[in-house]
Every structure is written in C-alpha cells, then in structure tokens.
C-alpha positions, -999 to +999 in steps of 0.1 A: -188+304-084-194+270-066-215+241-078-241+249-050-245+286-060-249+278-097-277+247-093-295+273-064-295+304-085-304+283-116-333+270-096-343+305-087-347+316-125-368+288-133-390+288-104-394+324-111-400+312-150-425+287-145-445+310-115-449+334-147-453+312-174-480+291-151-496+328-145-494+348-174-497+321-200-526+295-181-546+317-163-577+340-180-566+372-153-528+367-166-536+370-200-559+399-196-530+413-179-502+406-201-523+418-230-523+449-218-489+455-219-491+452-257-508+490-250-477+509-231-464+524-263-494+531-276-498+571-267-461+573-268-453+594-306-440+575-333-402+593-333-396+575-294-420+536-310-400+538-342-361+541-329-373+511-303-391+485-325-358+491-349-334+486-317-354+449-313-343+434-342-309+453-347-297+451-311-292+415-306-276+409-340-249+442-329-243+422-293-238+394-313-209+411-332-198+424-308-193+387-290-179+375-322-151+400-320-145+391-281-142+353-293-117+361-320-091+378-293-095+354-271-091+323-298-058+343-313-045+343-280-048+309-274-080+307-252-109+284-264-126+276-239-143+310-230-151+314-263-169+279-261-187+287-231-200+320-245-210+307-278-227+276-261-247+301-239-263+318-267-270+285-288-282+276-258-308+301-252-325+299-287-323+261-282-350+267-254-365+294-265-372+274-293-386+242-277-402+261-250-421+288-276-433+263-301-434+230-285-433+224-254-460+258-244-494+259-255-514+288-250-549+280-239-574+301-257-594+320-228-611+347-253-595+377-275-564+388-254-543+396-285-524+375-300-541+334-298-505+319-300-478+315-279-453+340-277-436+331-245-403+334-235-389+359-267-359+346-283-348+385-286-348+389-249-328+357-241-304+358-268-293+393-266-289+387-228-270+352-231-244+380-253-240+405-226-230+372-206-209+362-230-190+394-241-185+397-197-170+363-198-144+371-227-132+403-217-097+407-206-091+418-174-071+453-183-106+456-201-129+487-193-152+459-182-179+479-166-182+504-197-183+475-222-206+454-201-228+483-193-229+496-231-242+457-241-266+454-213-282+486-223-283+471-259-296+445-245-328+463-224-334+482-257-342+448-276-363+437-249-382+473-244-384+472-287-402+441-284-432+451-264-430+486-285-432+465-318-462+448-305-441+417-311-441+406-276-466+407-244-444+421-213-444+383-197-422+370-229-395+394-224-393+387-187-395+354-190-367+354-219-341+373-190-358+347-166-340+317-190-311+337-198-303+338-162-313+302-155-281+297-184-258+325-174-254+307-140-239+278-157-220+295-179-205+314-150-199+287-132-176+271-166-160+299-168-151+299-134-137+267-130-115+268-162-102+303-159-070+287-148-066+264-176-078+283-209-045+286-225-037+262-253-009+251-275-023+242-303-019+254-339-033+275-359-055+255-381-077+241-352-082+279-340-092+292-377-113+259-374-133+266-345-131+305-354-150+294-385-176+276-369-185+300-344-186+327-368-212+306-390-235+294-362-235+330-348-242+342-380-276+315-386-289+330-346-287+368-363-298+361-397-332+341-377-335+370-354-328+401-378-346+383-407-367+409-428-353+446-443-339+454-412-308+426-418-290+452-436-290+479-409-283+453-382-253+440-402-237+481-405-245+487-367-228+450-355-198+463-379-192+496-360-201+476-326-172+452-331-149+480-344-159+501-312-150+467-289-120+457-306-103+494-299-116+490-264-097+460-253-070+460-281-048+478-255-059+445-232-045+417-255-011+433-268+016+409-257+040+416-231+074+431-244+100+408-240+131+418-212+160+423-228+190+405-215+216+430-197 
C-alpha cells in the first residue's frame, strides 16, 4: 500500500459518502427513498426480524472481542504497533460517526419520512467494520486468515442488516457507515503497511500490560455505548466465546520457535 493508493481510495469513499449523504439526507426524493427501506423487514416473520435486530447490537461488541484478543497476542509478542493501528481505526470511526451524526449533519425536515432526526452514518456499521479491519491487520501470517476474516465480516454484515431490521437505521446510514469505515481502513492499511517491518519491540513488560490496559478499557467504553440496554449481557457471553474461538485459531500461529539444539 503506497501513499497515492491510500489518499485515492480514501477519496473514493468519501466522494461516494458525501454523493449519498448530499442525496439521501438533503433531498425530499432521497428521503422518500431511504424511508422506505425502514419497510424491507416488514413481511418478513418475526423468528428471521428477531435473531437480526439481536445480531445489531451483539455483533459489534463480539468483533470487538474478538479484536481485543488479536491485540493481546500481538502485544505479548512484542508488537505494538498493529495493535495501535487497529485500536485507533475503531476509535476512529465512532469519532466520526459521532461528529458527523450529531453535529456536523442536519437533517432538513421535508415532511413525515420516518424518523425527523438524523441517523446518518450508523456507528454500528462503521465500528463493526473498522474491527474486521482490525482483527485482518493483527493476524499472524500462519493464521487461517481468510476463515477468521470471513467469519468477522459476516458478523459484521449481520450488524449492519440488524440495523435496518430493528428499524434503527434507514438503508443510507448503514452504507454510509461502510462508506467511512473504508475511507479509514485505507489509512489504517496503509500504517500497517509501512511498519510491518519494524513492529517488534524490546521493551518490558510493564509498558505492554500498560498499553494492554488502556486498550482493553477504551474498547470496552465503544461496546458498552453500542450494546447499551438488556442486550449488554448477551453481547458480553457471545464476545467471550468469540475471543475463545480466535485465540484457538491462531494460538498454533504465535507459539515460539523451538530453539536448535547445539550438536
């Protein structure tokens, strides 16, 4: 990943953001539109609606875990700054969601098109993808990296899909939170990239259970916000048995190399 390729396929995500945002949130025909999507689940039966709109507030909190664990391996074998670039992507992305949702976006009022607020981009969306980027970035190579990645994406897509299920979100907000996590991810590839060769680090244990510590409590503030409600209890079980599942996966990955014994 160059400098070029990051700043163009940053560009492309936010052109593409804005180009919705400019449609679907300032225009009467976009929000007649994107209201609509709030009705897609609406026929469906309640055993497919329920399972979804659980999977929107339990996914992200189970990818975040499942990042967490990814961050731990990596810190106890001496590499920090993956685990920096990862956890910086996903403060990141509710950073911006954030400013983007509630201050910088307002939603002009063009008659009853559900909801009268702004919705757009969903934090869900954004975060959940910013830690399938994340979890990618920390894997070991000797990794099943295309399982992992694949089982955290889908996690991923069912948080988003959950959000227009749960009538949280209008279909715009969820592609405009991928849209930002993108517009991220490119950078976060690109850090990654260019410090792959230089991640190892000397230093002692206390500075790793340090950082370790930090991470762990500012990952822990971005579930508890997202997962806040009855459902906090589920999503802490599932993110238990997600890292579990992840740590098995790569443990093989991150065992040391036996030491040759001298003839």
């Amino acid at each position: 990943m160059t400098w070029r390729g990051s700043v163009a396929r940053s560009a492309v995500f936010l052109t593409a953001l804005a180009a919705l945002c400019a449609f679907a949130v300032l225009t009467p025909i976009g929000q007649r539109w994107d209201a609509a999507s709030l009705g897609w689940f609406g026929e469906w039966p309640i055993w497919v609606v329920a399972p979804l709109a659980w999977a929107r507030d339990v996914a992200p909190v189970m990818l975040l875990a499942g990042m967490l664990v990814c961050m731990v391996i990596a810190v106890v074998r001496g590499r920090f700054v993956g685990p920096i670039v990862a956890l910086a992507g996903v403060l990141m992305a509710a950073l911006w969601n954030l400013l983007l949702r509630d201050v910088l976006l307002v939603r002009p009022d063009y008659g009853t098109h559900a909801y009268d607020f702004n919705t757009f981009p969903s934090g869900h969306a954004a975060v959940a993808v910013m830690a399938v980027v994340g979890i990618s970035i920390l894997l070991p190579a000797s990794a099943p990296r295309r399982a992992i990645t694949a089982a955290a994406g889908t996690l991923a897509a069912l948080a988003a899909i959950g959000s227009l299920a749960a009538f949280a979100h209008r279909a715009s907000d969820v592609v405009g939170g991928v849209l930002l996590a993108g517009a991220l991810a490119a950078w976060a590839a690109l850090a990654a990239t260019r410090t792959a060769g230089s991640m190892r680090c000397a230093a002692r244990a206390t500075p790793a259970v340090t950082a370790l510590a930090v991470a762990a409590l500012a990952l822990l503030a971005v579930g508890v916000r997202i997962a806040d409600g009855p459902r906090l209890l589920d999503a802490l079980v599932f993110s238990a048995v997600v890292a579990a599942l992840i740590a098995v996966a790569i443990e093989p990955g991150v065992r040391p190399e036996p030491t040759p014994v001298a003839a």
